[in-house]
GURO-807021 format. One line per field, with one value per residue (C-alpha): residue in three letters; x, y, z. Coordinates in nm, 2 decimals, m for minus. Each point is the difference from the previous one (the first is absolute). Layout:
! GURO-807021
figu ALA	...
east X	...
north Y	...
up Z	...
END
This chain:
! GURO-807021
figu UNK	UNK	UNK	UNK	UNK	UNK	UNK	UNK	UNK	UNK	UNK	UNK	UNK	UNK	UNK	UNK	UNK	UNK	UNK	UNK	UNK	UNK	UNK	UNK	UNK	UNK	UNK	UNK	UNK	UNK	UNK	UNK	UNK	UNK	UNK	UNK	UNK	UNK	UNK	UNK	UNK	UNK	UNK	UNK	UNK	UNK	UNK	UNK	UNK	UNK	UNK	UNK	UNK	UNK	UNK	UNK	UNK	UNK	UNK	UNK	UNK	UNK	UNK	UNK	UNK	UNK	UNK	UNK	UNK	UNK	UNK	UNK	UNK	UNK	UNK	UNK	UNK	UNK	UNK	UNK	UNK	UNK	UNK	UNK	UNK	UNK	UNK	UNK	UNK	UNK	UNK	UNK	UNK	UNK	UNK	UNK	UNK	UNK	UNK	UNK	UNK	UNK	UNK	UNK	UNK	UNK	UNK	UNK	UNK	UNK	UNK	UNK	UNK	UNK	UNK	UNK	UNK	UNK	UNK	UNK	UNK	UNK	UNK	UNK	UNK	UNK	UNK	UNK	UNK	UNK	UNK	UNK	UNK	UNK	UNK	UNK	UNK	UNK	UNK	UNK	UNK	UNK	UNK	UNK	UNK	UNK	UNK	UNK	UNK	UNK	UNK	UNK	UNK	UNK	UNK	UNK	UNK	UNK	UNK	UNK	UNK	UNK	UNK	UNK	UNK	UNK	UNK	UNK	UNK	UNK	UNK	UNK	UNK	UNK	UNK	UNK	UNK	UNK	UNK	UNK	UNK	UNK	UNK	UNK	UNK	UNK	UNK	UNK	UNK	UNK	UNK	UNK	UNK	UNK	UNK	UNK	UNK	UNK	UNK	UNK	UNK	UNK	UNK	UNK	UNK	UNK	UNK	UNK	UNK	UNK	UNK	UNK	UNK	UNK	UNK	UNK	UNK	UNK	UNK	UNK	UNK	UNK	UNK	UNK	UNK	UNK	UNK	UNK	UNK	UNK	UNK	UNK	UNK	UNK	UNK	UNK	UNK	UNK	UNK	UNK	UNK	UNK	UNK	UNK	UNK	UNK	UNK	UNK	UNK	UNK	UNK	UNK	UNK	UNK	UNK
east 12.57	m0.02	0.33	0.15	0.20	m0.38	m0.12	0.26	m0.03	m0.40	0.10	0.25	m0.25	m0.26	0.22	0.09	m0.36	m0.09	0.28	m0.07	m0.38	0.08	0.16	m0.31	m0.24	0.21	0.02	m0.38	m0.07	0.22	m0.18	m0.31	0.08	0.15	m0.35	m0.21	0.21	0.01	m0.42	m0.04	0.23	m0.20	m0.35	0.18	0.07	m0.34	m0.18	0.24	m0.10	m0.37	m0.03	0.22	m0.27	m0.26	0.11	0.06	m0.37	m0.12	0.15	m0.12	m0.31	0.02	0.12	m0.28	m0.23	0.11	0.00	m0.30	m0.04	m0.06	0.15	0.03	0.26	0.15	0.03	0.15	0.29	0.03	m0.02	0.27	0.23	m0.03	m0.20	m0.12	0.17	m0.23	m0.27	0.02	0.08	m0.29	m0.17	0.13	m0.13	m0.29	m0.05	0.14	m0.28	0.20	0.02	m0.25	m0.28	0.11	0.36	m0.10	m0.29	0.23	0.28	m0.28	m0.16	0.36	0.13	m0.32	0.05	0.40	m0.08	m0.35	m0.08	0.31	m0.18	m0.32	0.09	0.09	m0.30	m0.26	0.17	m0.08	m0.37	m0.02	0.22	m0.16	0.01	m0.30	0.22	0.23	m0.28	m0.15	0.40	0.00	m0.33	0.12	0.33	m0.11	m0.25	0.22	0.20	m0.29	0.08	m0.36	0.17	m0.04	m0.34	m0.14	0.26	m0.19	m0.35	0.00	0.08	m0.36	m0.12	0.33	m0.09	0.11	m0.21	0.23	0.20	m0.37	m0.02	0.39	m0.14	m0.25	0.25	0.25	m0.32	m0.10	0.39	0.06	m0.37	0.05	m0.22	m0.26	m0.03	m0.36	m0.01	0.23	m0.13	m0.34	0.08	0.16	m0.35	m0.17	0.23	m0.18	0.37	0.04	m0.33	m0.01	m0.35	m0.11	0.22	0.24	0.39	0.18	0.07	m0.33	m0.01	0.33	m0.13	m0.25	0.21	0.19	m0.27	m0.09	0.29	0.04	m0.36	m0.09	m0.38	0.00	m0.01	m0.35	m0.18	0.21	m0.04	m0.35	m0.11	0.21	m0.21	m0.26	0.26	0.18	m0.29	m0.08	0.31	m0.01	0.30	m0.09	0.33	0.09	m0.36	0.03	0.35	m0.21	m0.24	0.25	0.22	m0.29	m0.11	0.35	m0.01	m0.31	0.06	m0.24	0.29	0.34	0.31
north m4.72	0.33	0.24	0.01	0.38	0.06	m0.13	0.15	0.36	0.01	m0.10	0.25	0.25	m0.08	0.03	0.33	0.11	m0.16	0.18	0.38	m0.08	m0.13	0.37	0.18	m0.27	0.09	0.35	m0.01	m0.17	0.27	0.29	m0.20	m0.02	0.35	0.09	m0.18	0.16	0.30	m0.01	m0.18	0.25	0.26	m0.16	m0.04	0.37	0.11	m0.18	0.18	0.32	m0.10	m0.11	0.31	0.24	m0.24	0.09	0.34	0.01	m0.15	0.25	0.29	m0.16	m0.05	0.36	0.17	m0.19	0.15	0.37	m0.05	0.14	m0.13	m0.30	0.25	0.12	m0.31	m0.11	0.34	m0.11	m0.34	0.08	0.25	m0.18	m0.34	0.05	m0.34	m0.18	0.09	m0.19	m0.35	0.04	0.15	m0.24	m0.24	0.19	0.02	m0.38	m0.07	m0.12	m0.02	0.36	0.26	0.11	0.35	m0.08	m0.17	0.20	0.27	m0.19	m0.10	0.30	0.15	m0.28	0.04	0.41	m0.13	m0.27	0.09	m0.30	m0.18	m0.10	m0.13	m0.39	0.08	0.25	m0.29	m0.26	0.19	0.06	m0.36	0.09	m0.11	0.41	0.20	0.33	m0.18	m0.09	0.31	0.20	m0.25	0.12	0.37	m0.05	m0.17	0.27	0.24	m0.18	0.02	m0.31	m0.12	m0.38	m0.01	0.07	m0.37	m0.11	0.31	m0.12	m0.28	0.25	0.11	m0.31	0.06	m0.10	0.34	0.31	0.24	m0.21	m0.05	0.38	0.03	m0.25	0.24	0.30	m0.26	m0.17	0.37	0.14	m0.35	m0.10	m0.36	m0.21	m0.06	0.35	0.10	m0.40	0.05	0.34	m0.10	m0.29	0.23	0.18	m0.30	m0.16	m0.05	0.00	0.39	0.06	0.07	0.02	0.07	0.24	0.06	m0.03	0.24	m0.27	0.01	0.40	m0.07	m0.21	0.23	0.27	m0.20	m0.13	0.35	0.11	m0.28	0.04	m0.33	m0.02	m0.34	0.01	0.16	m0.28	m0.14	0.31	0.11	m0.32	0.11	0.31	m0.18	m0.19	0.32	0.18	m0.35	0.05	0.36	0.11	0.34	0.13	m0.35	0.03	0.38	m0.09	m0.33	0.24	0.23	m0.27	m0.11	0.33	0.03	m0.33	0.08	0.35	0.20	0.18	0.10	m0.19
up m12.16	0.21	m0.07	0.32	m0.07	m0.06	0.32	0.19	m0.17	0.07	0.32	0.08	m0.13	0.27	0.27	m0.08	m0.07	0.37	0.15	m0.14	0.12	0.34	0.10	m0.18	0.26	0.28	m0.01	m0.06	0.27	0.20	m0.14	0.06	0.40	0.04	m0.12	0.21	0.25	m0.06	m0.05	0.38	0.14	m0.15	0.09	0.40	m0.06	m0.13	0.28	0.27	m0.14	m0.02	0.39	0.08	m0.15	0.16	0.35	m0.09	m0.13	0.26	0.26	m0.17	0.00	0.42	0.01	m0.26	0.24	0.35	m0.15	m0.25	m0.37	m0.32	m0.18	m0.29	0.20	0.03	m0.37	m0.10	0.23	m0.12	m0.33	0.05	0.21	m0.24	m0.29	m0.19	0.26	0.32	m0.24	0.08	0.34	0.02	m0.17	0.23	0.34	m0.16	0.04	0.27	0.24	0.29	0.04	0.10	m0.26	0.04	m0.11	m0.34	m0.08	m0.03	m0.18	m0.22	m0.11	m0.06	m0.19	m0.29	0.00	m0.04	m0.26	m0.17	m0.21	0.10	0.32	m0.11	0.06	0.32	0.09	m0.13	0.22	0.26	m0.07	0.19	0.31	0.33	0.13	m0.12	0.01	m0.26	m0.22	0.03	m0.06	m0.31	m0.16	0.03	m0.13	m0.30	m0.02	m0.01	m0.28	m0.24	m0.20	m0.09	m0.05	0.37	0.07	m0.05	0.30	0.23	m0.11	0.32	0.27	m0.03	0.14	0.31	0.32	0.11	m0.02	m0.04	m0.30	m0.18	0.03	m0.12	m0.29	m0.12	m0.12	m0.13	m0.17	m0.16	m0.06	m0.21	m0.19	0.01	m0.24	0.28	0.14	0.07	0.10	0.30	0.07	0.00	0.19	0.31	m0.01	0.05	0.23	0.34	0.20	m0.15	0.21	0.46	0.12	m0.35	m0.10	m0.27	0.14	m0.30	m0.22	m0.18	0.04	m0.22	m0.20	m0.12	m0.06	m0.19	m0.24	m0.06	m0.08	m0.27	m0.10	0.02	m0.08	m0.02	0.36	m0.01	0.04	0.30	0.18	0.02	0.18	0.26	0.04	0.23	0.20	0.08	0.11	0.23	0.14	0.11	m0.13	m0.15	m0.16	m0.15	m0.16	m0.13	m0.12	m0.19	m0.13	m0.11	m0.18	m0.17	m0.14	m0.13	m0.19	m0.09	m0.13	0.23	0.10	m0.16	0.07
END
């Protein structure tokens, strides 16, 4: 048969143990909600301040525009005025579609000279926006940035539907040296849409120059075939330019 002093000791016990713990929960529970709080009001107060230097952004943007200049200019300012903190509204102009392709290629261009390798993600994302001059701005930026991890995410643009963003895909292509280099860059040589009326439209005139400059003699073989079909094609400079190239890789002439 139980004790019942016992009984009623243990259980006086517990009820002192579940009264000091019920003030320890509760003022958890306080702290807990003052801080989650305190962190929304300072999330509320962090996206003010990031739409405020949006619109600011923007209107130096609408200004620089009307009175010309550089966007050099431009990020100076910003990076002045707001430091870090112009970044991701930047970022966010950037991708904003529903503005013009002026506004964002500048935001764009700015926001990778303000945060270098910070703003890869958002630079390759952009590779596949629907405006060539973004796709194009994109490939320069991360040009500029030098981070050779990047250059397999470029290597597509060379097949780009636009001319100008194939030609853009040539430097990035050379500045980077993706696995699949002298591929791509042989591949804009041979590409029939990098051709008018037979003749070369710069990006194979790039391309060239920039299998030289990496001295790709693999491409040897690639190119001489295209000796003939140049001189089909009457387009004189593209074939000295050929012939040139070829001596290079070749080493008829000095690099």
């Amino acid at each position: 048969m139980k004790n019942p002093r016992l009984i009623s000791s243990l259980n006086s016990k517990k009820c002192l143990r579940a009264s000091s713990a019920a003030p320890k929960k509760g003022l958890i529970a306080i702290l807990l909600f003052a801080w989650a709080g305190s962190y929304a009001s300072n999330q509320l107060t962090q996206s003010n301040s990031n739409l405020n230097i949006t619109k600011r952004i923007q209107s130096d943007i609408a200004i620089q525009q009307q009175k010309g200049g550089s966007f050099d200019t431009l990020t100076k300012q910003w990076e002045k005025a707001y430091g870090y903190h112009a970044y991701q509204p930047l970022l966010e102009i950037a991708a904003n579609s529903h503005i013009s392709e002026m506004e964002r290629y500048i935001a764009m261009m700015s926001a990778s000279k303000l945060g270098g390798t910070a703003a890869i993600p958002s630079l390759i994302v952009l590779l596949r926006d629907s405006s060539w001059m973004i796709r194009s701005g994109a490939l320069r930026a991360l040009s500029v940035v030098g981070d050779s991890r990047t250059g397999e995410a470029v290597l597509p643009l060379a097949h780009d539907p636009a001319l100008t963003v194939r030609v853009e895909a040539v430097e990035a292509i050379r500045k980077l040296k993706p696995k699949g280099t002298t591929e791509a860059l042989l591949f804009i040589i041979e590409d029939k849409n990098n051709y008018h009326a037979g003749k070369a439209q710069w990006a194979p005139q790039k391309a060239l120059l920039a299998l030289t400059s990496l001295h790709a003699k693999e491409a040897v073989p690639r190119l001489k075939p295209l000796l003939a079909s140049v001189s089909r094609n009457r387009d004189p400079e593209f074939k000295k330019e050929l012939e040139r190239a070829l001596n290079l890789l070749e080493g008829s002439e000095t690099f």
